[in-house]
Phi, psi and omega in degrees: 000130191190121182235154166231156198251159147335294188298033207055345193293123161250122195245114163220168206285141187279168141221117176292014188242024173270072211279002157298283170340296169304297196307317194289338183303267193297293160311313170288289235292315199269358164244029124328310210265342189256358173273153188306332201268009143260028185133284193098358174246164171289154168285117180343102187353301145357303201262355283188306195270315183251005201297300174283353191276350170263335176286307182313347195247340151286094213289353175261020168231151190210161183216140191241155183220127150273148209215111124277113180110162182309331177261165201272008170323297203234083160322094174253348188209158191203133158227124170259138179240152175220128190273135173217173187213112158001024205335295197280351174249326167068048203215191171282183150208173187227136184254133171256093173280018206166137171194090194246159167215153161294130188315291165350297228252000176309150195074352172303325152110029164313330195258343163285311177323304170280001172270336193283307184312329199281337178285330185296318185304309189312283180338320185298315169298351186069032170252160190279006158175161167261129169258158174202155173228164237205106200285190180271327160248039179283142166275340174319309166004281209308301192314306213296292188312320181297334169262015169131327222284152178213137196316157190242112164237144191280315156205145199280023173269316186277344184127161138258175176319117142280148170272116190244194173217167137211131178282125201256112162345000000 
C-alpha cells in the first residue's frame, strides 16, 4: 500500500525487512525522541539497534513512513501503531504510540495525511476507535482536534482521562 499526494509526498505501510525503511524508521523515531515533545533525549543505543527488529515480531503492530518524492530518499514522517482491543465495545482499536513529521516538513500537512492512513488500516481491522496521547503543549494539538480526536471521558461528571506510567526495572 503506497499513495503519492500531487506535492510528492508518499505514505506507505514501513516494511521492517526493508533496510531503507528501517534506517528511515530509526531516523525520524530518534529524531522524535530528541525534540522536546518527545522527550528531549536521544534514543538508546539499545533501541537504535532493536528498535524495528522488535516491531517486526509484532504481528499487532504497523508503522506507516511518509517519503518526499517517489523514492525511498527523503523521510519526512512516521506514524507507529500498536492494535489493541476494546473491552467495553468489544471491538479492535488501534493505538497511535508515535507520530512525528521532520521539523523541515512541518506544515505540509504530512501528519494529517498519516493520521487519514491510520484510520484506513483501523477500518481494515474493524476497530472501533484510535487513541493516541498528546502532551498539553504539543502544537500537534491542534492537527489531532482537527482529524476528530477529543479528550477522552466516559461522562463529564466523572473527569476526563488521565494518561499515567509506571516505569518497570
Amino acid at each position: 500500500m503506497s499513495n503519492t499526494i500531487s506535492d510528492g509526498i508518499r505514505i506507505c505501510r514501513a516494511d521492517y525487512a526493508n533496510p531503507r525503511h528501517a534506517t528511515a524508521l530509526v531516523s525520524l523515531l530518534d529524531a522524535y525522541a530528541r525534540d522536546p515533545m518527545g522527550g528531549g533525549e536521544a534514543l538508546s543505543d539499545f533501541a537504535k539497534a532493536n528498535v524495528v527488529s522488535e516491531l517486526a515480531k509484532l504481528p499487532y503492530a504497523f508503522s506507516l513512513l511518509a517519503f518526499d518524492g517517489e523514492g525511498d530518499d527523503a523521510p519526512v514522517g512516521l506514524a507507529n501503531c500498536i492494535l489493541g482491543f476494546s473491552t467495553f465495545a468489544c471491538k479492535p482499536l488501534v493505538n497511535v504510540h508515535d507520530l512525528t513529521v521532520a521539523a523541515a516538513s512541518r506544515g505540509r500537512r504530512i501528519g494529517e495525511r498519516l493520521l487519514v492512513e491510520v484510520e484506513r488500516v483501523a477500518r481494515a481491522h474493524g476497530a472501533c476507535k484510535i487513541t493516541l496521547e498528546v502532551l498539553s503543549n504539543n502544537p500537534a494539538l491542534r492537527l489531532y482536534v482537527r482529524s476528530g480526536f477529543a479528550q477522552y471521558q466516559l461522562d463529564p461528571a466523572a473527569g476526563q482521562a488521565s494518561f499515567m506510567q509506571k516505569w518497570l526495572d
